[in-house]
C-alpha positions in Angstrom: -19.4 -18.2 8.6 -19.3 -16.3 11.9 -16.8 -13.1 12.1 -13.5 -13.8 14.0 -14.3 -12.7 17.4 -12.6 -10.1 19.4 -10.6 -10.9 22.3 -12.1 -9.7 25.3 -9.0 -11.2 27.8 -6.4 -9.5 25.8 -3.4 -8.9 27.8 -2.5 -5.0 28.6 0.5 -5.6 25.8 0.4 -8.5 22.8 3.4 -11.1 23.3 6.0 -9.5 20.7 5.1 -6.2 22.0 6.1 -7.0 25.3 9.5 -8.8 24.9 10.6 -5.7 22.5 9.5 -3.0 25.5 10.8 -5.0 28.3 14.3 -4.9 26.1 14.2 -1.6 25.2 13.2 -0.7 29.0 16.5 -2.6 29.9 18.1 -0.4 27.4 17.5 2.5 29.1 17.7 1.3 33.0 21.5 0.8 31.9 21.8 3.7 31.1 19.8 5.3 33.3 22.0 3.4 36.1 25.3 4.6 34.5 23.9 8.3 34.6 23.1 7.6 38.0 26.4 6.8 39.1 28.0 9.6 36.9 26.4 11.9 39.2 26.5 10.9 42.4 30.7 9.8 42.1 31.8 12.8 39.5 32.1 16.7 39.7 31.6 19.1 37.3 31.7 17.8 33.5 31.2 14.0 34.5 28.1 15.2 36.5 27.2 17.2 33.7 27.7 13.8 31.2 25.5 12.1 33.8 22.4 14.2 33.8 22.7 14.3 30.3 22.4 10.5 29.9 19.2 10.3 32.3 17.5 12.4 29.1 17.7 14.7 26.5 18.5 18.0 27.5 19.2 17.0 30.9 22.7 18.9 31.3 21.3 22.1 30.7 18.2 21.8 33.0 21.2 20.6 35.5 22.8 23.7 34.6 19.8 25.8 35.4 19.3 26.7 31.5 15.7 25.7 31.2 15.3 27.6 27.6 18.3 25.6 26.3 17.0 22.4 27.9 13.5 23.0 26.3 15.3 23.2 22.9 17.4 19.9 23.7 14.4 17.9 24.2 12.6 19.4 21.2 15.1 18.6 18.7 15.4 14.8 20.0 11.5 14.7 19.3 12.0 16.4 16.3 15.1 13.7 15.1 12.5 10.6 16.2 10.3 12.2 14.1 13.1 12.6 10.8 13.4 8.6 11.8 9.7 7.6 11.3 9.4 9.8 8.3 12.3 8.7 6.4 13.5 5.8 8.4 16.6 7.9 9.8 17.2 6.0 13.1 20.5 7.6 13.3 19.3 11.2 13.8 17.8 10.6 17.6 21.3 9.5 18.6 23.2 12.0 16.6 21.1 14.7 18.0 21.2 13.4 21.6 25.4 13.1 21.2 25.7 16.5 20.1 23.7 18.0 22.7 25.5 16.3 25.1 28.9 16.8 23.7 28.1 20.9 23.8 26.2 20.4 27.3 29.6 18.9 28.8 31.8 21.3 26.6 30.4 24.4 28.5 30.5 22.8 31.8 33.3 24.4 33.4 33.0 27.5 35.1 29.0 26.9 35.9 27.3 25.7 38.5 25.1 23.4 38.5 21.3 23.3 40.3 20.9 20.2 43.2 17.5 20.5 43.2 17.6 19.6 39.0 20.0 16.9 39.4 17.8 15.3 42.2 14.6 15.3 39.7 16.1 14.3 36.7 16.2 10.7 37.7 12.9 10.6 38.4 11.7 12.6 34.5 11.7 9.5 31.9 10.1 7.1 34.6 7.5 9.1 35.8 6.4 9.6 32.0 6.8 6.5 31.1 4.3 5.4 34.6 2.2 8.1 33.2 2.2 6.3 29.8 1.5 3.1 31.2 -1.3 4.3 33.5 -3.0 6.0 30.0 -2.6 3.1 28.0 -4.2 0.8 30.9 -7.2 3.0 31.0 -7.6 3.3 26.7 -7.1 -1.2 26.8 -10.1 -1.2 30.1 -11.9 0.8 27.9 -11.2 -1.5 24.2 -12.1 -4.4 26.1 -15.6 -3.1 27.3 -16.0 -2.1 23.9 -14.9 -6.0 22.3 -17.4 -7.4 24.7 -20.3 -5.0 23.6 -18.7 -5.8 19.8 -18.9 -9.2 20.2 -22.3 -10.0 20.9 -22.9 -8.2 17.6 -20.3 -9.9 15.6 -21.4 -12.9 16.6 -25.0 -12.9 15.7 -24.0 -11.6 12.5 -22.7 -14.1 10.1 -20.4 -13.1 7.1 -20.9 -14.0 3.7 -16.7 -14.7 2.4 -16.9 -15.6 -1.3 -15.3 -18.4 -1.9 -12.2 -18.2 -4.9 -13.0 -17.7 -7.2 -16.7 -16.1 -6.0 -18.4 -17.2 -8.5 -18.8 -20.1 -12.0 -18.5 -17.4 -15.0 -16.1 -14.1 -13.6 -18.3 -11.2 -14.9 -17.0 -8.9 -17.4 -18.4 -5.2 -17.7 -18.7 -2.6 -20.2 -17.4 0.7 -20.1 -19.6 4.1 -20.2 -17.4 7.0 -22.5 -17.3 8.7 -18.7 -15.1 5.5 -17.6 -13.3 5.3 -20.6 -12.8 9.5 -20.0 -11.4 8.9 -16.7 -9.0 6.0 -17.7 -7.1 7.8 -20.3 -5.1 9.4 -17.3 -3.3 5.5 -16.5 -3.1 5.4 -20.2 -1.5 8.5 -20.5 0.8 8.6 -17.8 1.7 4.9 -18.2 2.3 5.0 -22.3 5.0 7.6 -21.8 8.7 6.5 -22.6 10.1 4.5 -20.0 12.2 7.5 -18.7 9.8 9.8 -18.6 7.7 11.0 -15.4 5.2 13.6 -16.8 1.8 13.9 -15.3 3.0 12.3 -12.0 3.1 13.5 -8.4 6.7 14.6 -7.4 7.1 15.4 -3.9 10.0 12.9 -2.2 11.0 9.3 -2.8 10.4 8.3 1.1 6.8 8.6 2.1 3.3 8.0 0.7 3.5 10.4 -2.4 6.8 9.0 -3.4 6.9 7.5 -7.3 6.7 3.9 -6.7 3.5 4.5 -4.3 2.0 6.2 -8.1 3.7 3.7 -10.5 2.5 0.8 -8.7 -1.2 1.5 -8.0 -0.7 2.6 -11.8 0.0 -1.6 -12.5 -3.2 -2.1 -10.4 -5.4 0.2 -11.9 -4.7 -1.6 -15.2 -4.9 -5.2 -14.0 -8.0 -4.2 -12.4 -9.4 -2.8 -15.8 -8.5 -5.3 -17.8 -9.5 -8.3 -15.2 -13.1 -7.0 -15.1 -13.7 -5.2 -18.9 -11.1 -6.7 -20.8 -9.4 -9.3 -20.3 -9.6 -10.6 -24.1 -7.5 -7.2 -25.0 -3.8 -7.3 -25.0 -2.4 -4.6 -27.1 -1.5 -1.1 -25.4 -3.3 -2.5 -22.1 -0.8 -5.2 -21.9 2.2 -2.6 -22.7 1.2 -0.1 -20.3 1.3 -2.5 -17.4 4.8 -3.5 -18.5 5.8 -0.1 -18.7 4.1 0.6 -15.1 6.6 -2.0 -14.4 9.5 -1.6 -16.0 9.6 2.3 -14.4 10.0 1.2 -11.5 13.6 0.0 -12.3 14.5 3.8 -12.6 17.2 5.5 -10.2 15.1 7.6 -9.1 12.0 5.8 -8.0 14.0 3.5 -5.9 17.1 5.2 -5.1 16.1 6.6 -1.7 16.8 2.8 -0.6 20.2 3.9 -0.3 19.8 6.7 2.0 17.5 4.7 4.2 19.6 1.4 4.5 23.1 3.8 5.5 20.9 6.0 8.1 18.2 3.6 9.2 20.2 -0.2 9.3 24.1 1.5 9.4 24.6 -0.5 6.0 26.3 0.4 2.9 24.3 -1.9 0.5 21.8 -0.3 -1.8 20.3 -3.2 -3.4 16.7 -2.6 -2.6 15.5 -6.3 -2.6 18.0 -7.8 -0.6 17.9 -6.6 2.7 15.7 -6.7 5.9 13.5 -4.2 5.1 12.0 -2.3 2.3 8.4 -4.1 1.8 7.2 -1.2 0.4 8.8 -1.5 -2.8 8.9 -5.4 -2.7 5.4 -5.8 -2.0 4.1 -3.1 -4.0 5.8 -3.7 -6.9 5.6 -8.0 -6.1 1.6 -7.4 -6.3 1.6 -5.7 -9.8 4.0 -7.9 -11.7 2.0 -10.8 -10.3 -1.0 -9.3 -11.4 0.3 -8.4 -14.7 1.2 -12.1 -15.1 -1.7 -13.3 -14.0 -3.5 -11.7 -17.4 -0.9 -11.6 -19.7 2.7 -13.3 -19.6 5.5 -14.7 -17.1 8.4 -12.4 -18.6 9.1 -10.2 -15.3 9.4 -14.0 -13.9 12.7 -14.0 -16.1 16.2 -14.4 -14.5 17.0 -10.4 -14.5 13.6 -8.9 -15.7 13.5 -6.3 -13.6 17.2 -4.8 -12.5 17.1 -1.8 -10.2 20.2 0.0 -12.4 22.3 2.4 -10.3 25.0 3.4 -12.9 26.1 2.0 -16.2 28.8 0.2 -14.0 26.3 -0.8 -11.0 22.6 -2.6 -10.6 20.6 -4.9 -9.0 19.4 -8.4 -11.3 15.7 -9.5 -9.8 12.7 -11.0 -11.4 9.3 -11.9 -9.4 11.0 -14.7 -7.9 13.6 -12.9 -5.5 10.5 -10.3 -4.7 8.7 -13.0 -3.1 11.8 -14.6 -1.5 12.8 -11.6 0.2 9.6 -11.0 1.2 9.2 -14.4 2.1 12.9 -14.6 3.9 11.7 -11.7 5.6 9.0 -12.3 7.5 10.4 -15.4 8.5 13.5 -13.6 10.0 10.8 -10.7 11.7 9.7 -11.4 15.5 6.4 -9.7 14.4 6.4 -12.0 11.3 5.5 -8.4 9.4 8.4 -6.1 9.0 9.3 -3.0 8.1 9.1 -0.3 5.1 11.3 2.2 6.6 14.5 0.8 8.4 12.7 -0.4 12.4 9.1 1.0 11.4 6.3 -2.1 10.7 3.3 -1.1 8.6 0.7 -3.6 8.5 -0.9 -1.9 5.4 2.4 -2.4 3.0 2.9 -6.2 4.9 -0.7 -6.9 3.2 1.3 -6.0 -0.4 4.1 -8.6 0.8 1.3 -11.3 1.6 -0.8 -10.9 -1.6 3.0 -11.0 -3.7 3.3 -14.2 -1.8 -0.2 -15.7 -2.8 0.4 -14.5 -6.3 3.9 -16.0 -6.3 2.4 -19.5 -4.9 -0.7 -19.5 -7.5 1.4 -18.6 -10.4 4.3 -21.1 -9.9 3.5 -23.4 -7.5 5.2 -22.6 -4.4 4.3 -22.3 -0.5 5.1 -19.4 0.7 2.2 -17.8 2.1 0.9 -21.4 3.1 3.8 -21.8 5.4 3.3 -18.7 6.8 0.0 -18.0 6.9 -0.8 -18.7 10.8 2.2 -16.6 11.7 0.7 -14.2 9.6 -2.6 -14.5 10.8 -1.3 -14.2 14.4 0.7 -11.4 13.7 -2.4 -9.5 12.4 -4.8 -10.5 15.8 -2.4 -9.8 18.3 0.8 -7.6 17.2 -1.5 -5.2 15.2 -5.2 -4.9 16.0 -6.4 -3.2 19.3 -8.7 -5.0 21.4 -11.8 -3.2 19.9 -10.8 -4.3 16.4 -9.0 -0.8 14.7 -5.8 -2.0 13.3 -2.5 -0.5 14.6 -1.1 1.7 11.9 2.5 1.6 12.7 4.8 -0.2 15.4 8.4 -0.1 15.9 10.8 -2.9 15.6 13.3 -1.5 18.0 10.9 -0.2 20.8 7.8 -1.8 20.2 5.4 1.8 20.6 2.8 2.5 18.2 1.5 6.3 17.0 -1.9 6.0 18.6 -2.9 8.9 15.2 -1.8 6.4 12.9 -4.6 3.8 13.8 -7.1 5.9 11.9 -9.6 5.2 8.9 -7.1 6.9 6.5 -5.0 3.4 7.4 -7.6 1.2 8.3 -9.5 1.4 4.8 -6.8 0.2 2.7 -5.4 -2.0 5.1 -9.3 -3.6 5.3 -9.0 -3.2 1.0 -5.7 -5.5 0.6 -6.5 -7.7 3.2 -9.5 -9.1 2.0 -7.7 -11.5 -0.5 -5.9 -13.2 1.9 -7.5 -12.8 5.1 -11.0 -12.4 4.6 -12.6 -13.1 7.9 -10.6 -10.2 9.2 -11.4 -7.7 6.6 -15.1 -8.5 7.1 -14.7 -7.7 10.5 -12.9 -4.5 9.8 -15.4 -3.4 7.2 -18.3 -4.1 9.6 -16.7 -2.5 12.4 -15.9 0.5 10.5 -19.8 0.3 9.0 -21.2 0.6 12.4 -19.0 2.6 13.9 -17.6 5.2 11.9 -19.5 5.5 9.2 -22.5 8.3 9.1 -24.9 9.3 6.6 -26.4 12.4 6.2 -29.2 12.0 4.2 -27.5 12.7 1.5 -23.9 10.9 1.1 -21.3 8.9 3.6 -18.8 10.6 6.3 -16.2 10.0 7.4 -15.2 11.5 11.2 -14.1 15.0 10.3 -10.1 14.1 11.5 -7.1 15.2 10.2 -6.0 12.2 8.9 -9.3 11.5 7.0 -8.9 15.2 5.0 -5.8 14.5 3.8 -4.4 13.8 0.7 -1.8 11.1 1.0 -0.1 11.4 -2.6 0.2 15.5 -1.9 0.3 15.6 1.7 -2.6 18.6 1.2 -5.1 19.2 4.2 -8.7 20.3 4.1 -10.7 18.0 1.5 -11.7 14.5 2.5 -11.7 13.1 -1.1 -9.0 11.0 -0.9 -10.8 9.2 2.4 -13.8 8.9 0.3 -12.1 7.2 -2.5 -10.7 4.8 0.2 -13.9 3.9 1.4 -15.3 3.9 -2.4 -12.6 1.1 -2.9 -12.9 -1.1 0.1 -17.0 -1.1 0.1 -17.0 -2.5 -3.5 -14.6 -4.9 -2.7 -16.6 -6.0 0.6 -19.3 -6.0 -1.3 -21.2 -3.2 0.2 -22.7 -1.8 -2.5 -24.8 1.0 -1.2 -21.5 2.8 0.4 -19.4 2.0 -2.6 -22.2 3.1 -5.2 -23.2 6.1 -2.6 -20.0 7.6 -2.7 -18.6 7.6 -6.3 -22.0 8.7 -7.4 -21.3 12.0 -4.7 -17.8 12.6 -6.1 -18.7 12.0 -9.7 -21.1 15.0 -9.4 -19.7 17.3 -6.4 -16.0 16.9 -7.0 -14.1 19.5 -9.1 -13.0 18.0 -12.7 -10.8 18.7 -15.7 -10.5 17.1 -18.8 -7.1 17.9 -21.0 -6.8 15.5 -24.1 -9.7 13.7 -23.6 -8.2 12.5 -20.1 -10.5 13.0 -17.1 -9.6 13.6 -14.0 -10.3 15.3 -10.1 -8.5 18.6 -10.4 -7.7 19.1 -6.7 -7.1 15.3 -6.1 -3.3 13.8 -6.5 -2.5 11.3 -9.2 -2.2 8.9 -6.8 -6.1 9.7 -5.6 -7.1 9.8 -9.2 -5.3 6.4 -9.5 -7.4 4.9 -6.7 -10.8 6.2 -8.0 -10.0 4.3 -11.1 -9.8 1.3 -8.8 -13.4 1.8 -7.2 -14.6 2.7 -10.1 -13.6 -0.6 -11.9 -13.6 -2.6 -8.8 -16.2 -5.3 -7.8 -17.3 -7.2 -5.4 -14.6 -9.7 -4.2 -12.4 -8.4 -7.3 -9.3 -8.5 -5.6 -9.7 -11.8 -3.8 -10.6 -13.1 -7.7 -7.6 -11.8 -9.4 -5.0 -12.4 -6.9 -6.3 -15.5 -5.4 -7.8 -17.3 -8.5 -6.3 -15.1 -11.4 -8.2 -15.4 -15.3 -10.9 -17.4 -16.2 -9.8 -20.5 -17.7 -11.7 -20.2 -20.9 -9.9 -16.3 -22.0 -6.8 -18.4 -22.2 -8.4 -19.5 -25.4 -10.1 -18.8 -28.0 -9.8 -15.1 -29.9 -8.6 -12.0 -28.5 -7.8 -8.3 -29.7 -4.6 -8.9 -29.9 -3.5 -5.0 -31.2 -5.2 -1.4 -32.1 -4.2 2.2 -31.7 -4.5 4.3 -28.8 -6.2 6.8 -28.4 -7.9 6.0 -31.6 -9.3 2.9 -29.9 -10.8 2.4 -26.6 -11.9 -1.1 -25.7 -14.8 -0.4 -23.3 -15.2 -4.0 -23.1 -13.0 -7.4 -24.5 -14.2 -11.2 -23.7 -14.0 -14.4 -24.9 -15.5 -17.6 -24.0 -12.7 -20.1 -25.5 -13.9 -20.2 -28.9 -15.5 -16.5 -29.7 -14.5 -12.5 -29.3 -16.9 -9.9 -28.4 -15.5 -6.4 -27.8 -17.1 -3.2 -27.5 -15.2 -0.3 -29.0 -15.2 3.6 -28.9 -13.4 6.2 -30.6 -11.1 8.0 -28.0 -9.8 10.8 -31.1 -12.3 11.1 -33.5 -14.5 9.2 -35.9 -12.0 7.0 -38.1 -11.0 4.0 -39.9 -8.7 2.0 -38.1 -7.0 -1.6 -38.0 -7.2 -4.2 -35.5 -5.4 -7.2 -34.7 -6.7 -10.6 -33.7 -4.3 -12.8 -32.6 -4.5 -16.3 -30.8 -7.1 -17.7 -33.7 -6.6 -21.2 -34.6 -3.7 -21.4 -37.1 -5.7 -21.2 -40.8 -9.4 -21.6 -39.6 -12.0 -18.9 -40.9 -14.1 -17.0 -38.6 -17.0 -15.1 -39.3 -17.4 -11.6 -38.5 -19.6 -8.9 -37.3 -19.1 -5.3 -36.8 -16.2 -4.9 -39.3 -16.0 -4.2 -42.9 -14.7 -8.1 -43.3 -17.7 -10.3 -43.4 -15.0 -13.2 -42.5 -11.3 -13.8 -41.9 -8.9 -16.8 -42.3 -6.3 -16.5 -39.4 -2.6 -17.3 -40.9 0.0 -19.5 -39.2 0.6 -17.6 -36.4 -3.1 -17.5 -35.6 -3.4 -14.0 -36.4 -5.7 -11.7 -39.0 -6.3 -8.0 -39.4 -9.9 -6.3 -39.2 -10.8 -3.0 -40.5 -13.4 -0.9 -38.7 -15.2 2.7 -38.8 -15.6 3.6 -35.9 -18.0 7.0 -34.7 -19.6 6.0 -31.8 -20.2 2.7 -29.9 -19.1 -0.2 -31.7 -19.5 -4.1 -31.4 -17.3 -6.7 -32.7 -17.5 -10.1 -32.8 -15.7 -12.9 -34.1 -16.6 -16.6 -34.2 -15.1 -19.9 -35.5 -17.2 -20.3 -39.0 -18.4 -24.1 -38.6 
């Protein structure tokens, strides 16, 4: 199929866009018109009031005190900022009333300069004529770039896999090195429920906050398990759940609280049912439905995962109100996609809310996504892509700007990533866009631009080292299916990147745990691997047939489980030491024997349950299989 194209005839601002600005413009003529009249009928502290309405600060410029005006202004700009960061859309205002409460307050006794009340009028339009103007110039040029894009794009056909993308879903096996590495999910995910060690604590509001960590923990295991193992159960299974159930802890999603009083004026602190808050619905919606999509329906379970307060207080959902509210939500939205923090829309966290939906819709027979799906699509050309293709990092519900910094490849990768199983046109396009024009090779390895956004670390907000980016492009080019970046780049970071290993775990020592995380997901990832699992889910034959139903960690690590309906292959390491250890098979046919290979049993009879016990030595690689005795 042929690449969407880009539109060459978009208009200076998408529809949404516009109808939010020209409301918020309207905002502010009132009460640019009220300031106006303050000043030109009052004297002295009603002047004083007025200037101060026309913009921040603008009592003591009228005053003469520049320094004091200076500082006004700053600590508005500084307060916008607290209200993207942390979704406090009170602070501007509070900020702004206090200025002008003290600005009015020592009005008396001061005179106040003609000249500064004559341009003060003129201040916020003259920027905002300027912004236009800047904007006007940067869409010219995006269009002259979507024409010159186009002829490429479309003399370049796409190859989208079809779901799933392909007869028999391959199933890998692990080298010791991956099975080294992915003792840290085990590790950290295995620890009692209450219990945080190993994990990234800086704040609960932006990217390196805990449910970010716990829930790309639940993908790193689904992704593990979908393409090495899905005929393994045991402590796989039970760290997902646990990745899971941690997120029901006070303080992973308490900060909803906080946000919902400052950002929506709201007392409520359930974190599900509200207007916002995607990025804890989606993310956490995408890992349960992966979990169930590999091992059971029991976070689908009236109450199965309640957000508890107190012991008197908490919040009953399952994976069914996830995808409602998700769903309700971007049905309310003008945008369609809404927000994370209170008034802030991130298409990156909305591709989490779309994938929960598909998940929801695959795994129980609902709609969702299909009845939203052109408003979603819309949403994604128009609202949030500029006209040469980047996508638009972050917009605002309330005014309708975007951060032009935040439509860089730090956002754009992942965005490209979790797009890909629903919309996979448009990540195709991203991917190539990004492949012929950001991308640069050295001889030696991939770059990325050297921006400030693409050497940062978004689980520890540290500066200076571009491995995160390049475990973001890692991830997305295996999923795309470029192989050649994908394969180029782990290859660089496996042997240039600085590691530890402590308890056989190994990991990137001056990379987060969220970045570790990730690498785990290229690193296990595969060609249209996402679009399989969320959009097609497992194979129908490993519903059947044999399956490693139990072992000990670390004694055991499965560096590969499969069946085909009827027999169990596994490959098996020692992860403490050569020993003698007991497995369980489970799902057998209730009193059939099976013959055996790679265990001290020759054969085994399962019981009624379906279940037997093996006993193997294992000191290096081991193979196991086990196959109905005809």
């Amino acid at each position: 199929m042929v690449m969407p194209l880009l539109d060459e005839h978009a208009r200076l601002l998408p529809p949404v866009t516009r109808r939010i600005i020209a409301r918020s413009a309207l905002s502010y003529a009132i009460l640019w018109l009220v300031g106006i009249i303050l000043i030109l009928s009052g004297t002295g502290r009603i002047q004083m009031l007025g200037a101060g309405l026309l913009v921040p600060g603008g009592a003591h410029f009228a005053h003469g005190h520049i320094a004091f005006g200076v500082v006004a202004l700053a600590a508005v700009a500084v307060a916008v900022l607290l209200w993207w960061m942390v979704g406090a859309f009170v602070a501007p205002f509070i900020v702004w009333g206090i200025d002008l409460a003290w600005s009015v307050a020592m009005a008396s006794g001061h005179h106040h300069d003609d000249t500064a009340l004559a341009v003060l009028p003129t201040v916020v339009p003259a920027v905002v004529a300027l912004a236009a103007i800047a904007h006007g110039l940067r869409h010219r040029r995006r269009l002259e770039t979507a024409a010159r894009t186009n002829h490429v794009l479309s003399a370049r056909p796409v190859e989208v896999t079809r779901v799933p993308s392909r007869a028999v879903l391959p199933v890998g096996e692990a080298t010791p090195e991956d099975l080294a590495r992915l003792r840290l999910a085990f590790d950290l995910a295995l620890q009692p429920i209450d219990r945080f060690d190993g994990f990234d604590r800086r704040d609960q509001f932006r990217e390196a906050a805990l449910r970010y960590q716990l829930s790309i923990l639940g993908y790193t295991l689904s992704t593990y398990r979908y393409n090495y193992a899905p005929a393994f159960s045991g402590y796989l299974a039970e760290a997902g759940a646990r990745s899971i159930q941690k997120m029901s802890d006070r303080r992973v999603w308490g900060y909803w609280a906080l946000e919902n009083a400052w950002g929506r004026m709201k007392p409520g602190r359930d974190p599900v049912d509200n207007t916002d808050n995607i990025m804890l619905t989606g993310w956490q919606g995408v890992s349960v439905g992966m979990f169930e999509s590999l091992e059971d329906d029991r976070f689908s379970q009236p109450g199965a995962i309640t957000y508890r307060w107190s012991d008197t207080e908490s919040y009953a959902n399952d994976f069914h109100s996830l995808a409602v509210s998700i769903e309700g939500n971007m049905r309310r939205s003008p945008y369609t996609l809404y927000s994370c923090e209170p008034r802030w829309i991130y298409p990156v966290c909305n591709t989490f809310g779309v994938n929960t939906l598909v998940l929801h819709d695959r795994l129980h027979g609902t709609n969702m996504f299909a009845g939203l799906e052109e408003a979603i699509r819309r949403a994604y050309l128009e609202e949030f892509h500029r006209p040469d293709g980047r996508i638009i990092g972050v917009r605002s519900e309330t005014l309708g700007i975007s951060w032009s910094p935040w439509s860089g490849d730090g956002v754009w990768l992942p965005t490209t990533y979790w797009m890909h199983a629903a919309l996979p046109d448009l990540a195709h396009r991203s991917w190539q866009l990004m492949r012929e024009n950001v991308l640069r090779h050295d001889g030696e390895r991939f770059h990325l631009p050297r921006t400030l956004a693409n050497r940062c670390d978004a689980g520890s907000y540290s500066f200076g080292r571009d491995t995160f980016g390049q475990i973001m492009l890692a991830m997305a080019a295996r999923e795309i299916g470029d192989e050649e970046v994908a394969s180029n780049v782990l290859d660089h970071l496996d042997h240039h990147e600085p590691i530890q290993t402590i308890n056989e775990a190994t990991t990137f020592t001056q990379t987060s745990t969220q970045g570790n995380l990730y690498s785990l997901m290229a690193r296990f990832g595969r060609h249209s691997g996402l679009r399989d699992l969320i959009g097609h889910g497992a194979q129908s034959t490993w519903h059947g047939g044999p399956r490693l139903g139990d072992a000990s960690y670390p004694d055991v690590l499965v560096a590969r489980a499969v069946n085909d309906g009827a027999a169990l292959e596994c490959v098996l390491y020692p992860g403490a030491g050569a020993r003698r250890v007991k497995l369980t098979i489970d799902r057998a046919q209730p009193h059939r024997t099976y013959r055996v290979r790679g265990a001290h049993e020759s054969q085994a009879c399962a019981d009624t349950d379906g279940t037997f016990l093996l006993t193997i030595d294992l000191g290096g690689r081991t193979e196991l299989k086990v196959e109905p005795q005809l």
